[in-house]
Each structure stands twice: as structure tokens, then as C-alpha cells.
Backbone atoms as SQL, in Angstrom:
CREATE TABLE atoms (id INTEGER PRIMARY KEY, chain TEXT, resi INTEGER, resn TEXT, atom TEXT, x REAL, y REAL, z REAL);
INSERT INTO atoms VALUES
  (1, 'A', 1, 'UNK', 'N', 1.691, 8.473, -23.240),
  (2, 'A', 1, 'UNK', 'CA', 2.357, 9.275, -22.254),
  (3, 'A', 1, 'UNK', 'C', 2.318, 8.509, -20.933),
  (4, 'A', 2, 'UNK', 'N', 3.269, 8.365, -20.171),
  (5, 'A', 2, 'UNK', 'CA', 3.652, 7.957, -19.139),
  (6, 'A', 2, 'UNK', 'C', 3.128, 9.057, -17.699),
  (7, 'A', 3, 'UNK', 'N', 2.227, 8.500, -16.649),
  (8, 'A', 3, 'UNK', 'CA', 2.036, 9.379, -15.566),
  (9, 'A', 3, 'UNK', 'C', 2.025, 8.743, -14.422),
  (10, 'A', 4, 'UNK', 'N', 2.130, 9.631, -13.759),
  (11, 'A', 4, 'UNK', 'CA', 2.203, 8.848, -12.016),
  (12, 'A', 4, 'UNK', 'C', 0.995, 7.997, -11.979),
  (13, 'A', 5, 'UNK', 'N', 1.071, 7.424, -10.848),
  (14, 'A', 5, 'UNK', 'CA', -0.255, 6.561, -10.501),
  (15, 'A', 5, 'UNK', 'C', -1.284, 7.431, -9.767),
  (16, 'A', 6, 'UNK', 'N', -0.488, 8.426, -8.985),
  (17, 'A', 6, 'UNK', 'CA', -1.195, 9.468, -7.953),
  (18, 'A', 6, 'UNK', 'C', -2.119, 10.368, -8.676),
  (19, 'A', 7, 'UNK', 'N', -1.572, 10.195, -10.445),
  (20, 'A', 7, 'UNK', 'CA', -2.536, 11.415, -11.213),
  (21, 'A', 7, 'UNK', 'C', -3.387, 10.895, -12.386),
  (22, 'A', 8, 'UNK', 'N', -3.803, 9.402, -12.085),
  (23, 'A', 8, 'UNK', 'CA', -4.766, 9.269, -12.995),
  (24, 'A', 8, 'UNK', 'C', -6.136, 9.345, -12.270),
  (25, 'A', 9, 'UNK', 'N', -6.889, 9.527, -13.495),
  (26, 'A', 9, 'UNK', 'CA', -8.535, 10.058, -12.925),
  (27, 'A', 9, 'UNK', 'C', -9.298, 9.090, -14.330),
  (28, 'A', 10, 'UNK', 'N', -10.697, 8.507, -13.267),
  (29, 'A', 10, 'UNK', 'CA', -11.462, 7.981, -14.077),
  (30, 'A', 10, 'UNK', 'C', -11.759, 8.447, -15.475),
  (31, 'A', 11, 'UNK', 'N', -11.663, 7.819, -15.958),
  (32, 'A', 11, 'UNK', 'CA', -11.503, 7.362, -17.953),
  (33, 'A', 11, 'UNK', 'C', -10.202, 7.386, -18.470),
  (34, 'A', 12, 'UNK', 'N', -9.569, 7.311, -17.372),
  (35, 'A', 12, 'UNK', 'CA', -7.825, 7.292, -18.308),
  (36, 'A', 12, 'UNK', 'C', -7.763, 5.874, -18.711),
  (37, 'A', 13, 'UNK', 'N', -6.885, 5.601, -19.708),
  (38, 'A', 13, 'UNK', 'CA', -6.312, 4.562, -20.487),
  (39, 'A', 13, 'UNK', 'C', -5.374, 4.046, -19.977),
  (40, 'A', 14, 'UNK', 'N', -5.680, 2.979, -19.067),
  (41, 'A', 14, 'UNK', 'CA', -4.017, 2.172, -18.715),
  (42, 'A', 14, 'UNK', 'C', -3.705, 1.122, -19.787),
  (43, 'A', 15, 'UNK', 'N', -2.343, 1.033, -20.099),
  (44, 'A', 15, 'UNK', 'CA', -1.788, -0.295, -20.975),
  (45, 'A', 15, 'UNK', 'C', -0.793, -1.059, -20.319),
  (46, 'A', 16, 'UNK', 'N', -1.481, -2.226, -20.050),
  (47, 'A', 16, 'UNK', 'CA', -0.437, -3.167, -18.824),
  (48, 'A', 16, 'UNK', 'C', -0.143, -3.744, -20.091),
  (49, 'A', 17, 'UNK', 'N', 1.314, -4.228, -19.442),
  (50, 'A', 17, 'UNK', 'CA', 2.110, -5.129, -19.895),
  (51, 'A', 17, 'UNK', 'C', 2.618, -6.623, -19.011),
  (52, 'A', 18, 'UNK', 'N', 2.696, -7.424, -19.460),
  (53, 'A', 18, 'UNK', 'CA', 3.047, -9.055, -18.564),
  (54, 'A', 18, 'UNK', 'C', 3.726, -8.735, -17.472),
  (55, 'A', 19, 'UNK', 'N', 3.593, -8.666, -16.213),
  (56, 'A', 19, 'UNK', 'CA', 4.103, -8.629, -15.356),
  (57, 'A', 19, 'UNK', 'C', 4.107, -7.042, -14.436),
  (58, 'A', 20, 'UNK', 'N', 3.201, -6.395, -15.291),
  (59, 'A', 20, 'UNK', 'CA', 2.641, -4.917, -14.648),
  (60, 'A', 20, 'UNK', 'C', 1.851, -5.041, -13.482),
  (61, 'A', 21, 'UNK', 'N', 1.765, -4.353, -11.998),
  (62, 'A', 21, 'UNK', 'CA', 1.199, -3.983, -11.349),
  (63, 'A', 21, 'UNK', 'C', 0.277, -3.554, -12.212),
  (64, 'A', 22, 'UNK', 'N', -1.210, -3.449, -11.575),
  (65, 'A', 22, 'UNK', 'CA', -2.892, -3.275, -12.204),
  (66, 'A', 22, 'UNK', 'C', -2.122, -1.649, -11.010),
  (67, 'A', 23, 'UNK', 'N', -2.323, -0.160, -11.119),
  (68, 'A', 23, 'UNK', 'CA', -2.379, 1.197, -11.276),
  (69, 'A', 23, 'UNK', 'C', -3.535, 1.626, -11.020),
  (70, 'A', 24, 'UNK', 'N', -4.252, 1.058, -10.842),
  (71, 'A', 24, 'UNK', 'CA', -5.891, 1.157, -10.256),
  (72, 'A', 24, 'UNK', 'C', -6.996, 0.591, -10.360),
  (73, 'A', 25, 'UNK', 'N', -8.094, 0.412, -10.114),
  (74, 'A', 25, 'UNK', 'CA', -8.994, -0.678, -10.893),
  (75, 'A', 25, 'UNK', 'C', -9.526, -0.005, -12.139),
  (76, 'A', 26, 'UNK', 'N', -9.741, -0.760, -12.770),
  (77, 'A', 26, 'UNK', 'CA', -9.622, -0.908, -14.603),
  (78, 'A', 26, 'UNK', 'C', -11.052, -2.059, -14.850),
  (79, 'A', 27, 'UNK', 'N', -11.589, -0.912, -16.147),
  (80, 'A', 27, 'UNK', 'CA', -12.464, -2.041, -16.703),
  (81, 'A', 27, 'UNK', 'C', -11.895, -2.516, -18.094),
  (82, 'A', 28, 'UNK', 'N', -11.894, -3.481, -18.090),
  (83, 'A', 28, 'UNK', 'CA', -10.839, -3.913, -19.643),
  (84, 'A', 28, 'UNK', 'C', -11.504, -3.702, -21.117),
  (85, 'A', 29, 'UNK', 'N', -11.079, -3.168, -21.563),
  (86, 'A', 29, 'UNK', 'CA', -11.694, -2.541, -23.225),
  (87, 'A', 29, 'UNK', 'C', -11.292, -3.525, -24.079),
  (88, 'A', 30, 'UNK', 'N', -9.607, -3.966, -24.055),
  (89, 'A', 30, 'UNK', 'CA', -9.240, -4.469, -25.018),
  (90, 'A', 30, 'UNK', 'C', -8.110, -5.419, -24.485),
  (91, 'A', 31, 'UNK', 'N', -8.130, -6.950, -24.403),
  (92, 'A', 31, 'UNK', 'CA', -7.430, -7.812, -24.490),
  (93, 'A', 31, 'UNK', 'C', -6.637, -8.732, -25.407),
  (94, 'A', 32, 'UNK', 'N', -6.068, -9.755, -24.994),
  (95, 'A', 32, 'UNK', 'CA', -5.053, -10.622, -25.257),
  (96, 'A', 32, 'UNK', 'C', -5.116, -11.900, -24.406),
  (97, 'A', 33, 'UNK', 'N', -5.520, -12.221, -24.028),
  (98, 'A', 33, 'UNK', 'CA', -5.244, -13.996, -22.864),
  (99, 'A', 33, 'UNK', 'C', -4.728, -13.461, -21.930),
  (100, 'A', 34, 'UNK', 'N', -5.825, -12.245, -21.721),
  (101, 'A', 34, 'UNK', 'CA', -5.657, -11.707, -20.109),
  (102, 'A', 34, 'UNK', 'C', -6.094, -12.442, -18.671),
  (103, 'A', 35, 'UNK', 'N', -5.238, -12.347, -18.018),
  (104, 'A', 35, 'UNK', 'CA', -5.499, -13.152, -16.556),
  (105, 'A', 35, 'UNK', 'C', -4.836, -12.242, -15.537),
  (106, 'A', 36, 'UNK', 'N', -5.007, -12.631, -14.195),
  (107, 'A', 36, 'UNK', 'CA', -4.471, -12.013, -13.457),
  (108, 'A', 36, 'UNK', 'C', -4.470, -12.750, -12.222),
  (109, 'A', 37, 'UNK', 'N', -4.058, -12.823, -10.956),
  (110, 'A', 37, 'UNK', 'CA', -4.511, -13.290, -10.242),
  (111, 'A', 37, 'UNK', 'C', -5.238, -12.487, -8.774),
  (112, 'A', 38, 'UNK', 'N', -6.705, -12.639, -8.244),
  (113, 'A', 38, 'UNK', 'CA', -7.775, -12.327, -8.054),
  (114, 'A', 38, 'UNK', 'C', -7.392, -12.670, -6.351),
  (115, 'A', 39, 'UNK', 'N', -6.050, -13.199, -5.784),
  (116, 'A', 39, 'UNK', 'CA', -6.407, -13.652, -4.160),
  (117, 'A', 39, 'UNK', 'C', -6.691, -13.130, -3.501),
  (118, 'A', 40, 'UNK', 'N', -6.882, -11.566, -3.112),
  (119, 'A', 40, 'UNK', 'CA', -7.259, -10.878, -2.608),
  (120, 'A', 40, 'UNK', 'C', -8.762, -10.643, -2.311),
  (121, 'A', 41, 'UNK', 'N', -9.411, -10.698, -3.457),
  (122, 'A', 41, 'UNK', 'CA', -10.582, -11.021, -3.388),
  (123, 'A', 41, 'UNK', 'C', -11.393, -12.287, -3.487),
  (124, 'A', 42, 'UNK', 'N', -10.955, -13.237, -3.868),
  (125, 'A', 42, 'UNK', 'CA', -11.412, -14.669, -3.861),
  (126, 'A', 42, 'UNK', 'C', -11.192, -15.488, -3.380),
  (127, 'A', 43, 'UNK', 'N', -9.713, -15.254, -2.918),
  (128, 'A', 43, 'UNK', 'CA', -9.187, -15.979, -1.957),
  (129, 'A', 43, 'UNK', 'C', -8.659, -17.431, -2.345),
  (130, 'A', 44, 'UNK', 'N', -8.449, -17.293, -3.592),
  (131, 'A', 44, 'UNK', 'CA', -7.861, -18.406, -4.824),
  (132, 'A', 44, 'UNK', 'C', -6.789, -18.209, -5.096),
  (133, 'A', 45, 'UNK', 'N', -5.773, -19.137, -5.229),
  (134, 'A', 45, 'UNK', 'CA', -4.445, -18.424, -5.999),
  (135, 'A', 45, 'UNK', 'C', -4.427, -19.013, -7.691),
  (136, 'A', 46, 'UNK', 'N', -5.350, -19.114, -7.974),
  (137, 'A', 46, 'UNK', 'CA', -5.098, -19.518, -9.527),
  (138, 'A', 46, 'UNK', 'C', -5.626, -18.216, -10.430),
  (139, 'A', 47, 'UNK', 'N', -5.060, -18.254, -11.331),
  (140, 'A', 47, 'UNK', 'CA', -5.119, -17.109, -12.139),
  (141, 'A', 47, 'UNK', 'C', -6.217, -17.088, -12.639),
  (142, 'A', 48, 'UNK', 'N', -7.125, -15.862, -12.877),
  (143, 'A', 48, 'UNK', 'CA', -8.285, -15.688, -13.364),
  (144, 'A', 48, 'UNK', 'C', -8.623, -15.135, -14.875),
  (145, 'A', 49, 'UNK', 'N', -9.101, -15.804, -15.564),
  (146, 'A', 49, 'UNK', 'CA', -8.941, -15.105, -17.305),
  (147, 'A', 49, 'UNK', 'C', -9.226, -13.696, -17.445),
  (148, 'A', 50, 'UNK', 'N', -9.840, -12.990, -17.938),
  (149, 'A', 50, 'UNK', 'CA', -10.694, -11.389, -17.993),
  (150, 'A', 50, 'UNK', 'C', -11.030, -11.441, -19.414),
  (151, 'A', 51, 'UNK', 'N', -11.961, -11.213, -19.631),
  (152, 'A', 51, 'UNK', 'CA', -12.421, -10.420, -20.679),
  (153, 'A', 51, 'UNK', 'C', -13.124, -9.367, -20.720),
  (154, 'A', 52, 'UNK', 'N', -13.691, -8.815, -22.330),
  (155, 'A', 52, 'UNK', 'CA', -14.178, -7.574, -22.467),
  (156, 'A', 52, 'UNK', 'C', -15.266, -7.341, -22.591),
  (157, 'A', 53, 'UNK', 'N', -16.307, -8.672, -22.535),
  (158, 'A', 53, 'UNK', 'CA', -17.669, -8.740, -22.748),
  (159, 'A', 53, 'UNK', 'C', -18.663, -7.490, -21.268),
  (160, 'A', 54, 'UNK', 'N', -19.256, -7.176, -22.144),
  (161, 'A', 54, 'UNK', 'CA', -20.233, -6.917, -20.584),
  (162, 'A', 54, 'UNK', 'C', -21.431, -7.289, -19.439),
  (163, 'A', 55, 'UNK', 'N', -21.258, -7.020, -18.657),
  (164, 'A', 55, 'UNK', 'CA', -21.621, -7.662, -17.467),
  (165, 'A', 55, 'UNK', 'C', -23.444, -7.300, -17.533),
  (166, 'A', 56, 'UNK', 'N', -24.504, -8.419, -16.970),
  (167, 'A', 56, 'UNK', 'CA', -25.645, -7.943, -17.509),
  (168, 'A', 56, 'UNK', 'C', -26.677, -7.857, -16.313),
  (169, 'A', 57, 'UNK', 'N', -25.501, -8.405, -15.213),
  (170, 'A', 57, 'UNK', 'CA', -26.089, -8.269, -13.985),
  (171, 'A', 57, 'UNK', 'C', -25.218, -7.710, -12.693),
  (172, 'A', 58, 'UNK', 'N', -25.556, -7.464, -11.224),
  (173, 'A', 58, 'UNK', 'CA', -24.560, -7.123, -10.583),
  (174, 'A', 58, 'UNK', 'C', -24.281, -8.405, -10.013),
  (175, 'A', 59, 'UNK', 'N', -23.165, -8.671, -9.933),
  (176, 'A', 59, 'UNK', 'CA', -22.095, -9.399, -9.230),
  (177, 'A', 59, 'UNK', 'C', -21.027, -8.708, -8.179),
  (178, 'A', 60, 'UNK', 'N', -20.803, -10.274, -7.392),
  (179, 'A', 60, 'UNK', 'CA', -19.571, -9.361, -6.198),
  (180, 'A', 60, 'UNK', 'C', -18.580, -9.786, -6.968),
  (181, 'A', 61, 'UNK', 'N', -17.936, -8.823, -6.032),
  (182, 'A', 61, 'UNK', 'CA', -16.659, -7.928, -7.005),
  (183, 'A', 61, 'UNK', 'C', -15.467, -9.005, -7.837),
  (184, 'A', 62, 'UNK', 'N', -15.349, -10.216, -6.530),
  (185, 'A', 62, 'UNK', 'CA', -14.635, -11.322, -7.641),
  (186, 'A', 62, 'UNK', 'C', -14.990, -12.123, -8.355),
  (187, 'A', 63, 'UNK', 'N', -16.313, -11.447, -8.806),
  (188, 'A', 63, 'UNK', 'CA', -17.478, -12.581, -10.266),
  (189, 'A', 63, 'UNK', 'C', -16.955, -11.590, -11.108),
  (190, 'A', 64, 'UNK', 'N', -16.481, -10.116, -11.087),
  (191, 'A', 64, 'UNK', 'CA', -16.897, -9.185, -12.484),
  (192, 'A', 64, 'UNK', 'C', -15.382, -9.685, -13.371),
  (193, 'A', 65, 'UNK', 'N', -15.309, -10.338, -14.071),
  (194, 'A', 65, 'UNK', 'CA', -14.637, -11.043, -15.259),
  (195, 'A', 65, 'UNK', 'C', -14.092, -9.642, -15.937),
  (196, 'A', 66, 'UNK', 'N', -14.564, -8.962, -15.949),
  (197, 'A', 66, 'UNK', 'CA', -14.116, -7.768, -16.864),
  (198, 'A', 66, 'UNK', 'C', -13.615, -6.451, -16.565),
  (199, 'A', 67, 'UNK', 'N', -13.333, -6.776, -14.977),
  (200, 'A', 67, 'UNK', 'CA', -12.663, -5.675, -14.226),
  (201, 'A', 67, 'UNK', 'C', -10.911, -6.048, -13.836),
  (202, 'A', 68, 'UNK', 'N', -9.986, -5.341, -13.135),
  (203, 'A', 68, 'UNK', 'CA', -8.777, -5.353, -12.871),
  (204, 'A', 68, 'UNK', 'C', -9.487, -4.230, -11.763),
  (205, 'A', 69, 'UNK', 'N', -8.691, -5.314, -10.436),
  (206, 'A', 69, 'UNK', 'CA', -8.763, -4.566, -9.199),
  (207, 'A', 69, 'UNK', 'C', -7.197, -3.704, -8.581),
  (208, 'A', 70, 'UNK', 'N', -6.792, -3.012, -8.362),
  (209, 'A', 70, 'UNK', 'CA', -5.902, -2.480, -7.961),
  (210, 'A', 70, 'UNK', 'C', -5.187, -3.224, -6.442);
């Protein structure tokens, strides 16, 4: 089902597609040769991989590999 952006609430399921705006920040469950690019927070323009592994320590926010920032 298709919903606004204004009406999702933590634990909803987003499914991006190549060239999708990230709809909010997202922890990634399930990939593909996901990347994105991170300049906002890293201040890099090269694309950053993501995966689904989990994180075992805290990191700032453009170390967490397994998030999508809005």
C-alpha cells in the first residue's frame, strides 16, 4: 500500500526503488547493492554501500552502514 510520507510512523516498511528519495530514516532489513549517497552527513560525494548486518557499537551517524537518513 502506498502512503503519504506525512503518515508513516516508526516500524513501517519502506521499499525504495533506484532512484527513490529515502521517506525518512530507515534501518535496512533487506538489500540488494544498496548505496546511497551520505553528503550531508559526511560530507563526501561518493556513494556509500549499506548493509543489513548489525551494528555492535555506537557510532556517529555517518559510520552507521545500516541506516538510510532522510
Amino acid at each position: 500500500m502506498e502512503v503519504n510520507v506525512s503518515d508513516l510512523v516508526p516500524g513501517d516498511i519502506c521499499v525504495l526503488h533506484e532512484g527513490d528519495a529515502i521517506p525518512a530514516d530507515c534501518r535496512v532489513i533487506q538489500s540488494k547493492e544498496l548505496s546511497c549517497n551520505d553528503f550531508a552527513l559526511t560530507g563526501e560525494s561518493n556513494p556509500v554501500y549499506k548493509f543489513t548486518d548489525p551494528l555492535f557499537k555506537q557510532l556517529p551517524i555517518g559510520e552507521r552502514h545500516n541506516m538510510l537518513f532522510m
